[in-house]
Phi, psi and omega in degrees: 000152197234116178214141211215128167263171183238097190312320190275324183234034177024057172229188182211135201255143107309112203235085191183146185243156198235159176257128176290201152327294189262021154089036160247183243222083168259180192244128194249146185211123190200114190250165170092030165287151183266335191227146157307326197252017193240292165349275178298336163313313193264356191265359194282297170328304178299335187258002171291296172299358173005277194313314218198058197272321213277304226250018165266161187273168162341276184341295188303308218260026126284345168303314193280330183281329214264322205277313064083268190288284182333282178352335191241038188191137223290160169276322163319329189277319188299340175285313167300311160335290187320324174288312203288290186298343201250341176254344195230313183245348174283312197301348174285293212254324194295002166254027175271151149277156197294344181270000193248016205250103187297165157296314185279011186275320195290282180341302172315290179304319164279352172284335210254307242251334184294298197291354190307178177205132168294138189295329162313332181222013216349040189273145173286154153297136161308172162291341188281308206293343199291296189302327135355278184307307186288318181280338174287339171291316193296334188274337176299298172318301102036276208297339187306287200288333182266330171273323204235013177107005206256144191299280190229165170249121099052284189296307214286328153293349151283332198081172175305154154237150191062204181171181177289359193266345171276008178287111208278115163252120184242149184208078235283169161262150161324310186269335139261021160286319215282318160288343093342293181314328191277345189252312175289008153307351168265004196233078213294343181265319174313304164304319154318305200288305178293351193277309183314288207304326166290305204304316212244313185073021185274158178305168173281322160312316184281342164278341169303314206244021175285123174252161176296332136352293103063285265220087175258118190278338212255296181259026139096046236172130130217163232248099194263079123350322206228201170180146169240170209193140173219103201233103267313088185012057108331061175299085196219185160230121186258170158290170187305180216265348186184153198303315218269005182286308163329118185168136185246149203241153166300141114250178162298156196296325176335297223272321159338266197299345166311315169285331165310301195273346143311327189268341177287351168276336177298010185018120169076026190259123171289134218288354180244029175236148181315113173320320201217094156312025205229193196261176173265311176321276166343296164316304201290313203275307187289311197310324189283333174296311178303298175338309176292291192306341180242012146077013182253176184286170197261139187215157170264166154350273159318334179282018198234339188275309154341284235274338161294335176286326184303298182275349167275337194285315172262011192248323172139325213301146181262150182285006142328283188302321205264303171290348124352275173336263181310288170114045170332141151312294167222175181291020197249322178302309194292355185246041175251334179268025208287303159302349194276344191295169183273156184257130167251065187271320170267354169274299182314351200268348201223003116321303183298283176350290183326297191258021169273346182286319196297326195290313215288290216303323215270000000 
């Protein structure tokens, strides 16, 4: 492999020639790598596709894209990939050649994923899932242009389709968690488990993969680390979901002896096995059972985490201190609760009063 640095602008070039399609023998030249080894990556890349990367279809240089990529990404994440390309976007493109794949071909296709309706339900894609859909087409392509040669991408000169503004934060109030807690008390683990999750906000994944280890009883903390995953019954653990995920959160003395006395029912529970053995499926199947009996409204899981954002939020707390908490990426996330915050539209309008009365006295 050939990588050449540029002294003068402390960067490094890829230099080298390939045999095309119809086999004749050009020379590819590409500069402005930070690392030598950011070079040779792309020029390594590049040369998997030689003959033919541009004039193979959709279908094939996603096969290339998966073999590539996935390796540098999580499995969970790759499984989601997977629904989104293999359901939503090969069956449009994949008999396309990848060079043949136009803007009104993007167009088309965004038009086909707005107007879909589930049959079961007719219901539309959201904007976020929309967008979703879009930014994954746009990252195949993307991978195209940067590794193999494809002139320009398509999706990314169409733009985007939905956003993010549509995103539904559903949630209890204190007094229907409260009303929920009295009817899942028959169920001791299942109820251990909801108590973390209100108490705390942390995902469900992360409670899942909480070991006792975990769990310092002494200075009152526990220690979020992992995320767990059950994937076509698959059982593993990763780190948490974003570096800012890694964090040990306070609880309260409650929720302390609450847990003490989980683990003294647990008999024999060993300090490096999952505090709570059960499922997300499970969770979800008890939360909507509890829900019904206790005559409140209906929520997922995740939605247990609102709601701890909810109650810190009316507790007086700033969305520093909450994304904090919870473990937000940034404080940008945490102001998506942004209405739930109290408005002081009216303490500022009778501040003002105040000193427009104080000029008047004076």
């Amino acid at each position: 492999m050939t990588a050449v640095k540029d002294e003068k602008r402390k960067t490094w070039t890829a230099r080298f020639r390939y045999k095309d399609w119809q086999g004749k023998v050009k020379e590819v030249y590409k500069r402005g790598f930070e690392a030598k080894r950011e070079a040779q990556d792309w020029e390594a890349a590049f040369k998997l596709e030689k003959a033919g990367n541009l004039e193979m279809n959709f279908e094939d240089f996603v096969c290339k894209y998966k073999e590539n990529h996935y390796p540098r990404i999580k499995y969970s994440t790759s499984v989601t990939k997977d629904n989104i390309i293999n359901y939503r976007i090969v069956p449009f493109f994949g008999k396309k050649k990848l060079v043949d794949i136009t803007t009104d071909d993007v167009i088309q296709w965004q038009n086909a994923m707005i107007s879909y309706q589930d049959p079961r339900t007719g219901k539309k894609f959201t904007k976020s899932y929309l967008k979703t859909l879009h930014n994954q087409l746009s990252a195949i392509l993307n991978y195209a242009v940067k590794f193999y040669g494809l002139r320009e991408n398509p999706a990314a000169k169409v733009g985007n389709m939905g956003s993010e503004k549509d995103i539904k934060i559903n949630f209890w109030t204190k007094e229907e968690y409260m009303k929920f807690r009295d009817v899942i008390m028959d169920y001791p683990m299942f109820y251990y488990c909801f108590e973390v999750l209100y108490w705390t906000g942390i995902r469900e994944g992360e409670l899942l993969a909480l070991t006792l280890n975990d769990v310092d009883f002494e200075n009152k903390t526990i220690s979020i680390n992992k995320t767990y995953h059950n994937i076509n019954g698959r059982q593993y653990t990763t780190d948490p979901k974003t570096i800012k995920s890694n964090r040990v959160i306070t609880i309260p003395n409650f929720l302390v002896e609450e847990l003490k006395d989980y683990c003294r029912r647990s008999i024999g529970l060993n300090k490096n096995e999952r505090l709570f053995p059960t499922e997300k499926s499970s969770l979800s199947r008890r939360l909507k059972d509890g829900a019904s009996k206790a005559k409140i409204k209906q929520i997922r899981v995740h939605d247990l985490r609102h709601s701890h954002v909810s109650l810190l939020i009316h507790m007086g707390y700033s969305a520093v201190a909450i994304a904090d908490r919870v473990g937000h990426e940034s404080v940008e996330i945490t102001y998506r609760y942004s209405h739930m915050f109290p408005s002081v539209q009216n303490d500022m309008a009778s501040r003002l009063d105040e000193q427009n009365k104080g000029e008047k006295d004076e």
